[in-house]
N, C-alpha and C positions, 0 to 999 in steps of 0.2 A: 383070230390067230393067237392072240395071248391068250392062253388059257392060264396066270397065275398074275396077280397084281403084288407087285413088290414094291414096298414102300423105298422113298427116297432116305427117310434117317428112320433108325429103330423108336424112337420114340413120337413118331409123326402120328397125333390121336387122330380118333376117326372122325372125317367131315362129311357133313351135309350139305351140299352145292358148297355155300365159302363159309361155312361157319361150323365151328366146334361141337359134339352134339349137344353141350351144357350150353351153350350160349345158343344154341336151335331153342331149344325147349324153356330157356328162359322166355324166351320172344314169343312162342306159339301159346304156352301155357296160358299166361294173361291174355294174347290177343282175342282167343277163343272164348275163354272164360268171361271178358267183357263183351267181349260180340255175343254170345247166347240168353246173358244178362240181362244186357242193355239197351241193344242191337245199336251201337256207336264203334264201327269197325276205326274210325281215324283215331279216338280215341286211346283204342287196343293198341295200333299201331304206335301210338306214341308211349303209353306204357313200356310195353315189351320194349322198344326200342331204348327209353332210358334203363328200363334193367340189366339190357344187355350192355349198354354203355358202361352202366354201375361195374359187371360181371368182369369187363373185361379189363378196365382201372385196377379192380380186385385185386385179379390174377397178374396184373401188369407182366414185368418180365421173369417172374418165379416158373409160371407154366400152370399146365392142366392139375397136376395133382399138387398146387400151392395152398388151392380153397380145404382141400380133402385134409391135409396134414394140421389145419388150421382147426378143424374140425378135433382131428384126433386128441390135439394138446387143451382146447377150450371149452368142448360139451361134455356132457356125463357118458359114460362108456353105451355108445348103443349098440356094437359090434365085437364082439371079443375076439380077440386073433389068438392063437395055437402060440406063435412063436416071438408076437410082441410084448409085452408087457404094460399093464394098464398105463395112462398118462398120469396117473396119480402118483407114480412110482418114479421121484423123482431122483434118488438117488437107490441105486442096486448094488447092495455088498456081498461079493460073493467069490 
């Protein structure tokens, strides 16, 4: 009968069962990659699971795009945006 899913707040990122999809793919990434390896699935599981621990200390209470902006201001430009201005440009006179 619902044919439309409405989020409860505008900013509510997308989940996979109960996890973030960055903190999904943290976990699945390594478990897999050392399961096809190794084939030590407990192992996986505890990797992935302390990254995702690491992932989500990270982001603590800043939120989903805290790691992204972290990015913006600390690595070398790997995305160039139209309407932002490099990180490099630390004061703009204009």
């Amino acid at each position: 009968m619902d044919k439309y899913h409405v989020p409860q707040h505008l900013d509510m990122p997308f989940k996979i069962v109960i996890w973030t999809a960055d903190e999904f793919l943290v976990f699945v990434v390594p478990f897999f990659l050392i399961l096809s390896m190794f084939n030590a699935p407990l192992t996986g599981v505890a990797v992935g699971g302390g990254l995702m621990i690491l992932l989500k200390k990270l982001k603590g209470e800043e939120g989903h795009h805290f790691i992204l902006h972290l990015m913006y201001w600390y690595l070398p430009p790997m995305v160039s945006y139209k309407v932002i201005p490099p990180s490099y440009c630390r004061e703009i006179i204009g």
